[in-house]
N, C-alpha and C positions, 0 to 999 in steps of 0.2 A: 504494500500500500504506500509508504516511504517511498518508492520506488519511483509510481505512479506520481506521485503528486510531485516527485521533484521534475518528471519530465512536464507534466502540464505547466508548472511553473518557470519553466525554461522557455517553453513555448510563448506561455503568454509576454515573455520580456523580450524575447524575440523581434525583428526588424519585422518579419515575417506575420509575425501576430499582428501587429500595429500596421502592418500594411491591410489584413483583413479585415481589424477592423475597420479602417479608413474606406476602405469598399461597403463594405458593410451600412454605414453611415453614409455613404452619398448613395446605396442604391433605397436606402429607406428616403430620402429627399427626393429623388427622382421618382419612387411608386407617391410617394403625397402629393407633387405637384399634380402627377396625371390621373391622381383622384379627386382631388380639387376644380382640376379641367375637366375631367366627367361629368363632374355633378353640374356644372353651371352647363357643359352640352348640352345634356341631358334634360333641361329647363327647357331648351332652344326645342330641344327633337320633341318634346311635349307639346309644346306649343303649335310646332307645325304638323303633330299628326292631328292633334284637335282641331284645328283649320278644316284641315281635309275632310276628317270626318264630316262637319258641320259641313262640308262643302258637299260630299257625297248622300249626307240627307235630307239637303233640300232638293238639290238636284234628283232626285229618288222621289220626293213626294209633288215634285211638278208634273 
């Protein structure tokens, strides 16, 4: 168990660990911007199938 923990601990001091996490953290900022940017499309793409619909039923009860 000594063992174990002194390699994890090696690891995490590592150039290598601190480069993952450095990936790590900008690939979490990259997934929230483009979740961010979903949710306000998302408003956009609501809006324009509601359009349509309301377009297709009146056009429908003419």
């Amino acid at each position: 168990m000594k063992r174990f923990l002194s390699h994890v601990s090696n690891y995490l001091r590592s150039t290598q660990g601190q480069t993952l996490v450095e990936y790590a953290l900008i690939l979490m900022l990259i997934a929230m911007v483009v979740i961010f940017m979903l949710m306000g499309l998302g408003q956009t793409v609501n809006s324009t199938y509601s359009k349509i619909n309301t377009g297709v039923v009146n056009a429908a009860g003419q």
